[in-house]
Backbone as ProteinMPNN parsed JSONL, in Angstrom:
{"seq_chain_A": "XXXXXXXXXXXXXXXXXXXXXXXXXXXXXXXXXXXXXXXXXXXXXXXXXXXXXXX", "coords_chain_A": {"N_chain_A": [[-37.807, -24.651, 17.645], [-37.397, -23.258, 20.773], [-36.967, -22.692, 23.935], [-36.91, -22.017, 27.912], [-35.5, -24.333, 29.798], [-36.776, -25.115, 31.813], [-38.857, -26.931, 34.574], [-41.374, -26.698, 33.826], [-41.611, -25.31, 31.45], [-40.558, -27.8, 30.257], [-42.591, -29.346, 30.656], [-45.089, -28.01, 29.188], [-43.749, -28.659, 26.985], [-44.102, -31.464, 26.741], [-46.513, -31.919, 26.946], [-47.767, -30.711, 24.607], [-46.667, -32.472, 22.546], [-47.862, -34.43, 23.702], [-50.744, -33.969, 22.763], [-50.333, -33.52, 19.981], [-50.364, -36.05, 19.337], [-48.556, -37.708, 20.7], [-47.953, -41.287, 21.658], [-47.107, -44.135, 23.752], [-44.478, -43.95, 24.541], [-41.912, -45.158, 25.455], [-39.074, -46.778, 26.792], [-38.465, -43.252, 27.644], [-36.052, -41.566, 26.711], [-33.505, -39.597, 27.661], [-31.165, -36.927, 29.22], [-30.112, -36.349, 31.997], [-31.762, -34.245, 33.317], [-32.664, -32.526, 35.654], [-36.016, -31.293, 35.919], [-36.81, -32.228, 33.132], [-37.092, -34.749, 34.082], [-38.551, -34.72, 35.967], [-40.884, -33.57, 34.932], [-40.97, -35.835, 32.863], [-42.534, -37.898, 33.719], [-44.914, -36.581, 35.509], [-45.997, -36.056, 32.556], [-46.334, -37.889, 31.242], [-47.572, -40.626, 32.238], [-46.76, -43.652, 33.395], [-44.94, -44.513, 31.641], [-41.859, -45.588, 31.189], [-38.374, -44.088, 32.487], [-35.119, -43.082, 30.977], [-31.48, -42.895, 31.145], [-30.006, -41.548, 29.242], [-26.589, -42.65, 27.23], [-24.037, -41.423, 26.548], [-21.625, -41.875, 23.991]], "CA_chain_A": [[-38.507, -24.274, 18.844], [-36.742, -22.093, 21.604], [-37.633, -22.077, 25.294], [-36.169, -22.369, 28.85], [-35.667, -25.542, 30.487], [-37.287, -25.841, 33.693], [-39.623, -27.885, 34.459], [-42.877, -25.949, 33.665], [-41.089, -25.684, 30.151], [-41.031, -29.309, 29.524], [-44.281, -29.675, 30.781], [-45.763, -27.141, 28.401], [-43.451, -29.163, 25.497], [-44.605, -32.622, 26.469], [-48.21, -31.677, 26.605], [-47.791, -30.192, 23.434], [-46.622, -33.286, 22.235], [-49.208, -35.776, 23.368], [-51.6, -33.19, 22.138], [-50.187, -34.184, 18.732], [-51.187, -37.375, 19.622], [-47.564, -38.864, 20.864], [-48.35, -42.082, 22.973], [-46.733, -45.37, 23.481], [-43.176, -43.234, 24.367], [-41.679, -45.699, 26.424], [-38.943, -45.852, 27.466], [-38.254, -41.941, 27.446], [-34.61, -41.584, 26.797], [-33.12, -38.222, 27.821], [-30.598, -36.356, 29.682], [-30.455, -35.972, 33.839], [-31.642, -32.86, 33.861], [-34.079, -32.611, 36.931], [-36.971, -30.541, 35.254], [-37.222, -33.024, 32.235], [-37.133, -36.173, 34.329], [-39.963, -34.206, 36.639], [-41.961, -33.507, 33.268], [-41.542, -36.794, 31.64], [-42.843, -38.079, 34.866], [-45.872, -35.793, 35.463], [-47.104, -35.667, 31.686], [-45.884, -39.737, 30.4], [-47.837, -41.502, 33.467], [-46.857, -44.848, 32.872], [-43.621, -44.12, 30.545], [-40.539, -45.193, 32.189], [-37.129, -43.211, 31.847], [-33.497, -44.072, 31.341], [-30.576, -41.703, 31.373], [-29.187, -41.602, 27.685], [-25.548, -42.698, 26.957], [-22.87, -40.663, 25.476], [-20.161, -42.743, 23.251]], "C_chain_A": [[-37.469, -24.069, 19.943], [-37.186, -22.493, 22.997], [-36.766, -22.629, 26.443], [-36.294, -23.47, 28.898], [-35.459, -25.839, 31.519], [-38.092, -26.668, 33.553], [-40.735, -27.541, 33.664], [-42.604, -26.023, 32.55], [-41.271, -27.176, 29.375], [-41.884, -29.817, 29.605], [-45.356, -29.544, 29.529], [-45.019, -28.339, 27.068], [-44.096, -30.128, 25.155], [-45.774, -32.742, 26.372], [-48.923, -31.631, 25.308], [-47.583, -31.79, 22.212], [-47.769, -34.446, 22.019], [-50.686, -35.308, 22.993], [-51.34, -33.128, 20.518], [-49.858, -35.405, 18.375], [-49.488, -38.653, 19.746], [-48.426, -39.246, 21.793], [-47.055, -43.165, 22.646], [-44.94, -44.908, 24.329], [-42.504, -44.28, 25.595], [-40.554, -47.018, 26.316], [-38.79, -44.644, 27.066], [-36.711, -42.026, 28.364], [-33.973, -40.309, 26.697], [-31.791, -37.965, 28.628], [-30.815, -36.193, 31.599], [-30.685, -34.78, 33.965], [-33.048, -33.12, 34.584], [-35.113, -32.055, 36.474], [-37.352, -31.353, 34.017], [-37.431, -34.024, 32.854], [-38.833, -35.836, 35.23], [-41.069, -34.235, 35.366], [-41.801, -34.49, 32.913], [-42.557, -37.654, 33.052], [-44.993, -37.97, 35.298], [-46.778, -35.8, 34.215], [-46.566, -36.877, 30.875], [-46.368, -40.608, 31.947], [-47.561, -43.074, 32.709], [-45.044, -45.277, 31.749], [-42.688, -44.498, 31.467], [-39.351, -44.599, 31.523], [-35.444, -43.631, 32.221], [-32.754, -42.937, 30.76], [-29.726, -42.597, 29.716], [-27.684, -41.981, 28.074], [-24.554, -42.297, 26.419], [-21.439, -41.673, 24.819], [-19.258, -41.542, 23.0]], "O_chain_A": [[-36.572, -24.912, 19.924], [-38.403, -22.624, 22.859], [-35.973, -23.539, 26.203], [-37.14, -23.971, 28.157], [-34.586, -26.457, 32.128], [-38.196, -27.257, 32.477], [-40.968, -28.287, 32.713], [-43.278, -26.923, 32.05], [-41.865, -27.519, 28.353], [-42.22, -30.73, 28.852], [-46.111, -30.381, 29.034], [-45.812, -28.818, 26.257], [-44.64, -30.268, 24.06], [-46.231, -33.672, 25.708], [-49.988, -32.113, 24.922], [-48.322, -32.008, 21.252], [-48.294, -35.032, 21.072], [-51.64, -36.083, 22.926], [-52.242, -32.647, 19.832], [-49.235, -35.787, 17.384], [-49.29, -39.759, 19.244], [-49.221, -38.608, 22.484], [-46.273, -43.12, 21.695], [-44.289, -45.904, 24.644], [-42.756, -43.941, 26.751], [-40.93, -48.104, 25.874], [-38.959, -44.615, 25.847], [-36.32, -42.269, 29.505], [-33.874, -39.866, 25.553], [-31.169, -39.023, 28.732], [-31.882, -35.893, 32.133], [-29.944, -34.093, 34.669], [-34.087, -33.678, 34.229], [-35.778, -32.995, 36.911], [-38.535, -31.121, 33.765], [-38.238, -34.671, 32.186], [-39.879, -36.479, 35.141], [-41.944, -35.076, 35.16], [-42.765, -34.633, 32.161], [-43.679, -37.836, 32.579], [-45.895, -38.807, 35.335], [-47.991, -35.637, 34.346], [-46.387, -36.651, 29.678], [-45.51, -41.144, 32.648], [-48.098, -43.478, 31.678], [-44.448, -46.306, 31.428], [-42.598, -43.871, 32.522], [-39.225, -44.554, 30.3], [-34.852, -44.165, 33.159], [-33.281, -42.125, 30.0], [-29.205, -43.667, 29.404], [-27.385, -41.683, 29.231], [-24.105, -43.079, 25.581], [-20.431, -41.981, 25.456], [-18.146, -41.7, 22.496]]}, "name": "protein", "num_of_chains": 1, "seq": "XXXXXXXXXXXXXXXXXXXXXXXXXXXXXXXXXXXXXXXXXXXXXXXXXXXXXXX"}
């Protein structure tokens, strides 16, 4: 799966997601990118988020 990554993008992904019945996701471990942290945000009410680690 392909698509930009703005926000509206990860919106549309994570929707998609808990529409195939993710729950529980928590924390949500990702990347600082401003448009995913907005989307996990917006469509994981309740989810908190922590900025991944690179070794």
């Amino acid at each position: 799966m392909e698509f930009p990554k703005s926000e509206v993008s990860w919106e549309e992904f994570l929707r998609w997601l808990v529409g195939r019945s993710l729950s529980g996701a928590d924390p949500v471990v990702s990347d600082n990118h401003a448009g995913l942290v907005k989307a996990i945000r917006s469509q994981l009410p309740g989810s908190s988020w922590r900025l991944v680690r690179h070794t």
